[in-house]
N, C-alpha and C positions, 0 to 999 in steps of 0.2 A: 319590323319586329318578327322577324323569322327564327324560329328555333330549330337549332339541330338536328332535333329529335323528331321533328315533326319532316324532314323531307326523307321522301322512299328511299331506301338502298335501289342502289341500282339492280339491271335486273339477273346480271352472271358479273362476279367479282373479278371469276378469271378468264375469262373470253380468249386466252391467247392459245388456247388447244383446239378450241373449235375453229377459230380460222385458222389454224396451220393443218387443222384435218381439211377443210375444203378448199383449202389451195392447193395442199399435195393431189385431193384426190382430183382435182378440176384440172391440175398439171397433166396426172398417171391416165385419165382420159380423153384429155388433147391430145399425149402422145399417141394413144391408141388409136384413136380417130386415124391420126399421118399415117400409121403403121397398117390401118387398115385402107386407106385411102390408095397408099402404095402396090397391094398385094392381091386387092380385089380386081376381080372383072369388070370391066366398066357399065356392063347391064346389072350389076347388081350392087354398083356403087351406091346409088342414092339408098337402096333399104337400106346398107348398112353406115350411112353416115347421118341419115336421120335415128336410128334408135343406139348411137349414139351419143347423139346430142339431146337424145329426148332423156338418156338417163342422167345428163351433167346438167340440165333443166331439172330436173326433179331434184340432185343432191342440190343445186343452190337454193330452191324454193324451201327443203327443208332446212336450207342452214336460215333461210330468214322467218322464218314462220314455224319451227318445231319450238317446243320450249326447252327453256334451259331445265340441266339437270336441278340446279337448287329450287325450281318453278314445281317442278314432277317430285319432288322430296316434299314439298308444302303440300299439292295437292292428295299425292297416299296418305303425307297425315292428318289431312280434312278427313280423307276419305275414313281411316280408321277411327278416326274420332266421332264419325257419324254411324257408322258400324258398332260400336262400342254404347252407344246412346240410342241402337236401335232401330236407327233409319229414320229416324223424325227431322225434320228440316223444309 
């Protein structure tokens, strides 16, 4: 006895922009990496292939854990609607 109405919409409808931004930008950064891999000094390779990788570390942790834009539209309109009422809650 499951009704329709009753299961959550998913939680981003269209999902196909935000991975085609973290794969372009995960690609545009691998490149970078090779390009910097290539051109650098070898005593100064490792700084620049760890901060790097530390900032294609961080854009994938935010593609999997930031919230979606329709998440961030619900929660300003909590927020205004508690704004609007006060601040009570």
């Amino acid at each position: 006895m499951t009704d329709r109405n009753l299961i959550p919409p998913l939680a981003e409808a269209q999902w196909l922009w935000r991975r085609l931004y973290v794969f372009v930008a995960s690609f545009a950064l691998w490149r970078l990496l090779a390009s910097a891999v290539e051109r650098t000094e070898p005593a100064q390779l490792p700084r620049v292939a760890a901060g790097l990788m530390g900032l294609l570390a961080l854009t994938l942790v935010l593609y999997l854990v930031a919230p979606t834009a329709q998440q961030l539209v619900a929660l300003l309109a909590n927020l205004r609607l508690r704004l609007a009422e006060g601040g009570t809650r």
